[in-house]
N, C-alpha and C positions, 0 to 999 in steps of 0.2 A: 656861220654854220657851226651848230655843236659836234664835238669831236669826243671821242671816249676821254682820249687827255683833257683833262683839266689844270686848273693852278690847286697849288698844295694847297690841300689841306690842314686846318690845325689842326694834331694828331693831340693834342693833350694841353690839359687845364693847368693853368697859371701854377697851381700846385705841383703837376708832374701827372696827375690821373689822366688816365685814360678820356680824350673826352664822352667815348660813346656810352662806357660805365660813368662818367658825372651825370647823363643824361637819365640814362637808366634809375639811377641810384636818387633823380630831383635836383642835382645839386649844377648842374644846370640846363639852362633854357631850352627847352623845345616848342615847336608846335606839333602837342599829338594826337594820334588818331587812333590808335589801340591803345590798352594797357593791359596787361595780366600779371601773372605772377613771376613769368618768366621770361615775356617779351615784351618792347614796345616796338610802335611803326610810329613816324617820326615824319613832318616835312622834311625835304631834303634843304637844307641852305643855300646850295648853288646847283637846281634844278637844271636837266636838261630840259623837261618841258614842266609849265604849269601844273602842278598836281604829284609832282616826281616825290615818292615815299623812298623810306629805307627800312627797313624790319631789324629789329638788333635785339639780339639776345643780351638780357639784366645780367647774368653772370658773363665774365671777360673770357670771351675763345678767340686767339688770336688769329686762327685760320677756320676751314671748314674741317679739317683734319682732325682737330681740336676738338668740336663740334660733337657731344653724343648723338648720334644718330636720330636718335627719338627726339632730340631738339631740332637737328635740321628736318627730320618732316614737321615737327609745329610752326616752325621759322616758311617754310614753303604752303604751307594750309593756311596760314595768314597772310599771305601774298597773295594765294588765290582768290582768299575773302577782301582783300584790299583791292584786287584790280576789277573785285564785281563792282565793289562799290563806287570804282571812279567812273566806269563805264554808267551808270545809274543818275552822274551828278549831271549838269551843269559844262563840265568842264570839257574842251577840247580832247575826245580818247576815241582813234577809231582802230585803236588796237592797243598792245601791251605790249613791253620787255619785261622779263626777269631777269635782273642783272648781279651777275656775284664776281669780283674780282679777288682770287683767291692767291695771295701772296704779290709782291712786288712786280715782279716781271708781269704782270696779269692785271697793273694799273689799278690793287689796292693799297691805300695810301693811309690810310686809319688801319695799325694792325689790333682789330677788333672785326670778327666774320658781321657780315653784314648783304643784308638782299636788298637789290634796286628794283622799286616796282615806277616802271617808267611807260605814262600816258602818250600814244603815241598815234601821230596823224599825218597824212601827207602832207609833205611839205615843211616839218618839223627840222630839219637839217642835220638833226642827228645819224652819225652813219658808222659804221662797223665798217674798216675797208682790210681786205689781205687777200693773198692766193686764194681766189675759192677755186682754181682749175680743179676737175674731177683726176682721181688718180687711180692709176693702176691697179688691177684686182690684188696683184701679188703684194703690192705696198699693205693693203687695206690687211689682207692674211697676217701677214709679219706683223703690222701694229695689234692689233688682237689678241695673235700669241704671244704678243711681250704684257699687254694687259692682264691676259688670263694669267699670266705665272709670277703677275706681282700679285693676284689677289688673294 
């Protein structure tokens, strides 16, 4: 059964780069499915399922934080256009994930922002597990107005 954890990843090129800018940049291997000026999508090497993409931006942001804004919606508008397309192939997809794990605690392991477009079907064994219990109206308040006054 696939589980969010996975085994490390290599986070960097025998050099020391980055590897998601080696890939960006040609200098190494992928197999890709976009390219532009400013992003590529990428097979993923250790798939949850068959067709599993990753969107990575050619310039290095190490979080989403990092990220200008007007890049993470490009980085998300090619996601969207990537999971028509797997839904269109061939491939096992009766639905989608967008997957973004945004710093360590949060199970990103490459610190280079990056989105998972993950093809997804019953039976797939991939699973998300935590407290999903409903909470409290008053909790839900308090988290909000700690949101609103950091923004």
């Amino acid at each position: 059964m696939a589980e969010l954890r996975r085994l490390p990843a290599t986070t960097s090129t025998s050099t020391g780069e980055c590897v998601f800018c080696a890939i960006g940049t040609g200098q190494a291997p992928a197999a890709f499915v976009h390219e532009d000026d400013d992003f590529v999508a990428i097979v993923d090497l250790r798939p949850v399922t068959t067709g599993h993409l990753l969107v990575l931006p050619r310039a290095h942001h190490a979080d989403l934080a990092s990220l200008p804004s007007a890049a993470g919606e490009r980085m998300f508008a090619i996601a969207q256009q990537l999971a028509a397309a797997l839904r269109r192939t061939d491939l096992k997809c009766e639905g989608i994930n967008l997957f973004l794990a945004d710093g360590k605690a949060a199970g990103q392991e490459i610190p280079h922002v990056h989105l998972h477009v993950i093809p997804r079907f019953a039976g797939d064994g991939f699973v998300l597990d935590a407290d999903w219990r409903v909470r409290s109206r008053e909790e839900l308040v308090e988290v909000a107005a700690k949101v609103r006054a950091a923004l």
